[in-house]
N, C-alpha and C positions, 0 to 999 in steps of 0.2 A: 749463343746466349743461353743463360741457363734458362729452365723450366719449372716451371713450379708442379714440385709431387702432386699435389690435390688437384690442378686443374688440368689433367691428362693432354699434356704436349702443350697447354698454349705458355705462351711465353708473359713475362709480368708485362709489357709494353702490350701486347695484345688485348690480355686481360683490363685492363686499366682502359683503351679503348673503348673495348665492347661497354665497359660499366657507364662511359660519359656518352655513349650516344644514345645507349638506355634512356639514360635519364634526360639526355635532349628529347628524343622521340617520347617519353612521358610527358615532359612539359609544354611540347606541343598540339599533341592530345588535351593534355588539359585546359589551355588556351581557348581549342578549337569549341569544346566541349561547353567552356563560359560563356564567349564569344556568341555561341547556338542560342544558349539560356537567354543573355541579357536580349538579344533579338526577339525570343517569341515573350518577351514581359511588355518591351517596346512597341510590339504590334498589339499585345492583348489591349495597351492601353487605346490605340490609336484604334482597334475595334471598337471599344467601349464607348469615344469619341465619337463614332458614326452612327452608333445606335440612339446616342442622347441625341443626337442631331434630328436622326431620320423619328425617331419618340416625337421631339417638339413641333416638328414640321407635321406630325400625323396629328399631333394634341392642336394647332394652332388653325385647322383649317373651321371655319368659323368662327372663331374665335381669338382673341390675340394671348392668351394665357397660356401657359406652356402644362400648368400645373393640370394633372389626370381628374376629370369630373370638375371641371372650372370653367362657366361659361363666361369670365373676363367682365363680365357686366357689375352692375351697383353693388353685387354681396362679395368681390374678387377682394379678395386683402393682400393679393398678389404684386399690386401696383407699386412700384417706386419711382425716384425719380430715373431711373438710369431704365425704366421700363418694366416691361411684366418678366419677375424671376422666381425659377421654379431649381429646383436640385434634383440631377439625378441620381437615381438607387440602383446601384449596378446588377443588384444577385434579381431583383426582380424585375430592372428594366423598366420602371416606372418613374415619372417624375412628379416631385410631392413640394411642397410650399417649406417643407423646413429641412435641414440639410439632416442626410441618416451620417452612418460611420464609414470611412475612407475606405478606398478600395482600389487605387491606383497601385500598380504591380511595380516601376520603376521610380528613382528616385528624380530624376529628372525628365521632365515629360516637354516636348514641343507641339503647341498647338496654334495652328496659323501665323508660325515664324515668329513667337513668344514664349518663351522658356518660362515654365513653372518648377517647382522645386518642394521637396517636400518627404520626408519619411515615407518605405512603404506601406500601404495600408492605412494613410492620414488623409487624401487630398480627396475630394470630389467633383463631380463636374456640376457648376454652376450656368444656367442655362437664361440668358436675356435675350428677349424679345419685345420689337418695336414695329413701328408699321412697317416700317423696311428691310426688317432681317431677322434674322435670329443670330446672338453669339455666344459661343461655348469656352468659359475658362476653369481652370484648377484652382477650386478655393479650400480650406481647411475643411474635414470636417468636425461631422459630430464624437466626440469622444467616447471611449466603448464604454 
Protein backbone atom coordinates (compact mmCIF):
# COMPACT_ATOMS: atom_id res chain seq x y z
CA UNK A 1 0.00 0.00 0.00
CA UNK A 2 1.34 3.27 -0.54
CA UNK A 3 2.57 5.70 2.12
CA UNK A 4 1.94 8.98 2.50
CA UNK A 5 5.51 11.42 2.40
CA UNK A 6 4.37 13.65 5.24
CA UNK A 7 3.17 11.13 7.70
CA UNK A 8 6.48 9.05 7.98
CA UNK A 9 5.51 5.30 7.06
CA UNK A 10 1.81 5.38 8.22
CA UNK A 11 -0.37 4.47 5.59
CA UNK A 12 -3.70 6.68 4.51
CA UNK A 13 -5.95 3.75 5.96
CA UNK A 14 -3.93 4.11 9.18
CA UNK A 15 -4.04 7.70 9.18
CA UNK A 16 -7.70 8.14 8.64
CA UNK A 17 -8.08 5.55 11.71
CA UNK A 18 -5.98 7.17 14.10
CA UNK A 19 -8.06 10.69 13.11
CA UNK A 20 -11.76 8.92 13.94
CA UNK A 21 -10.92 7.52 17.10
CA UNK A 22 -9.41 10.85 18.06
CA UNK A 23 -12.26 12.26 17.63
CA UNK A 24 -14.32 9.36 19.25
CA UNK A 25 -12.18 9.49 22.50
CA UNK A 26 -12.78 13.60 22.30
CA UNK A 27 -16.41 13.29 22.19
CA UNK A 28 -16.37 10.96 24.85
CA UNK A 29 -14.46 13.05 27.07
CA UNK A 30 -16.56 15.66 26.32
CA UNK A 31 -19.70 13.77 27.15
CA UNK A 32 -18.21 12.64 30.30
CA UNK A 33 -17.08 16.06 31.13
CA UNK A 34 -21.03 17.56 30.70
CA UNK A 35 -22.54 14.62 32.14
CA UNK A 36 -19.94 15.66 35.54
CA UNK A 37 -21.30 19.46 35.14
CA UNK A 38 -25.00 18.94 34.81
CA UNK A 39 -24.60 16.42 38.08
CA UNK A 40 -22.98 18.92 40.41
CA UNK A 41 -25.90 21.91 39.15
CA UNK A 42 -28.40 18.98 39.99
CA UNK A 43 -27.17 18.44 43.55
CA UNK A 44 -26.14 22.18 44.03
CA UNK A 45 -30.02 22.60 43.54
CA UNK A 46 -31.04 19.70 45.78
CA UNK A 47 -28.47 21.21 48.55
CA UNK A 48 -30.15 24.48 48.32
CA UNK A 49 -33.50 22.39 48.84
CA UNK A 50 -32.23 21.00 52.19
CA UNK A 51 -31.00 24.02 53.53
CA UNK A 52 -34.51 25.98 52.84
CA UNK A 53 -35.93 23.04 54.60
CA UNK A 54 -33.67 22.64 57.62
CA UNK A 55 -33.90 27.19 57.51
CA UNK A 56 -37.80 26.57 58.03
CA UNK A 57 -37.79 23.87 60.50
CA UNK A 58 -35.00 26.13 62.57
CA UNK A 59 -37.42 29.44 61.92
CA UNK A 60 -40.66 27.51 62.75
CA UNK A 61 -39.78 26.10 66.22
CA UNK A 62 -42.13 28.31 68.24
CA UNK A 63 -43.55 29.54 66.06
CA UNK A 64 -45.56 28.52 62.63
CA UNK A 65 -43.97 31.25 60.34
CA UNK A 66 -41.17 30.27 58.38
CA UNK A 67 -40.35 33.95 57.58
CA UNK A 68 -36.60 35.20 59.75
CA UNK A 69 -37.68 37.57 62.79
CA UNK A 70 -41.66 36.44 62.49
CA UNK A 71 -43.20 35.50 65.46
CA UNK A 72 -46.53 34.18 63.22
CA UNK A 73 -48.74 35.97 65.74
CA UNK A 74 -51.48 39.21 65.05
CA UNK A 75 -48.71 41.36 63.16
CA UNK A 76 -47.52 38.08 60.69
CA UNK A 77 -48.81 39.22 57.06
CA UNK A 78 -47.37 35.87 56.26
CA UNK A 79 -50.67 34.03 56.51
CA UNK A 80 -52.49 32.70 53.48
CA UNK A 81 -54.86 30.41 52.66
CA UNK A 82 -52.54 27.49 51.66
CA UNK A 83 -50.66 28.49 55.22
CA UNK A 84 -47.65 30.51 56.45
CA UNK A 85 -45.30 31.24 53.23
CA UNK A 86 -42.08 32.55 53.27
CA UNK A 87 -39.18 32.49 50.11
CA UNK A 88 -35.94 31.47 50.33
CA UNK A 89 -32.79 33.61 49.54
CA UNK A 90 -30.06 31.26 48.50
CA UNK A 91 -26.72 33.47 48.52
CA UNK A 92 -27.74 34.39 52.12
CA UNK A 93 -29.69 31.41 53.35
CA UNK A 94 -32.33 33.29 54.70
CA UNK A 95 -36.07 33.20 54.34
CA UNK A 96 -37.86 36.54 53.78
CA UNK A 97 -41.85 37.23 53.07
CA UNK A 98 -41.35 38.33 49.52
CA UNK A 99 -39.57 36.45 46.77
CA UNK A 100 -35.61 37.94 45.95
CA UNK A 101 -34.05 36.82 42.36
CA UNK A 102 -33.78 33.24 41.06
CA UNK A 103 -31.07 31.21 41.80
CA UNK A 104 -31.67 27.59 40.81
CA UNK A 105 -28.57 26.27 38.68
CA UNK A 106 -30.61 23.52 36.50
CA UNK A 107 -33.24 23.90 34.18
CA UNK A 108 -35.37 21.32 35.37
CA UNK A 109 -35.43 20.50 39.03
CA UNK A 110 -37.35 17.40 40.94
CA UNK A 111 -38.46 17.99 44.23
CA UNK A 112 -40.44 15.31 46.29
CA UNK A 113 -41.34 13.43 42.92
CA UNK A 114 -42.62 16.91 41.24
CA UNK A 115 -40.97 18.30 38.26
CA UNK A 116 -40.55 22.12 38.30
CA UNK A 117 -39.11 23.83 35.15
CA UNK A 118 -37.82 27.05 34.60
CA UNK A 119 -34.78 29.09 33.09
CA UNK A 120 -31.49 29.19 34.98
CA UNK A 121 -31.25 31.67 37.51
CA UNK A 122 -35.32 32.37 37.34
CA UNK A 123 -36.97 29.90 40.06
CA UNK A 124 -36.89 30.16 43.82
CA UNK A 125 -37.87 28.12 46.59
CA UNK A 126 -41.08 28.94 47.99
CA UNK A 127 -41.54 27.64 51.52
CA UNK A 128 -45.30 26.51 53.18
CA UNK A 129 -46.03 25.90 56.41
CA UNK A 130 -48.99 24.42 58.45
CA UNK A 131 -49.56 22.76 61.52
CA UNK A 132 -48.41 19.57 60.14
CA UNK A 133 -45.54 20.12 57.97
CA UNK A 134 -43.54 22.18 56.03
CA UNK A 135 -43.56 22.09 52.01
CA UNK A 136 -40.84 23.28 49.61
CA UNK A 137 -41.64 24.03 45.76
CA UNK A 138 -39.97 26.03 42.70
CA UNK A 139 -41.80 29.30 42.16
CA UNK A 140 -40.66 32.19 39.70
CA UNK A 141 -38.81 34.58 40.99
CA UNK A 142 -38.07 38.14 41.60
CA UNK A 143 -36.83 39.68 38.38
CA UNK A 144 -33.23 41.26 38.35
Amino acid sequence: MNKLRSCKGFSRIELICIVGISAVLLFFAYSALNWYHISQRKAEDKIIANTALHTAEMNTVGSLCPVNSCDGQTSCTHKTEEGYVGYFDHPTNVIYGERKKGYNQCREITLSGKTYTGEVGTLVLKVVCTDSDIRLSWVKGRRK
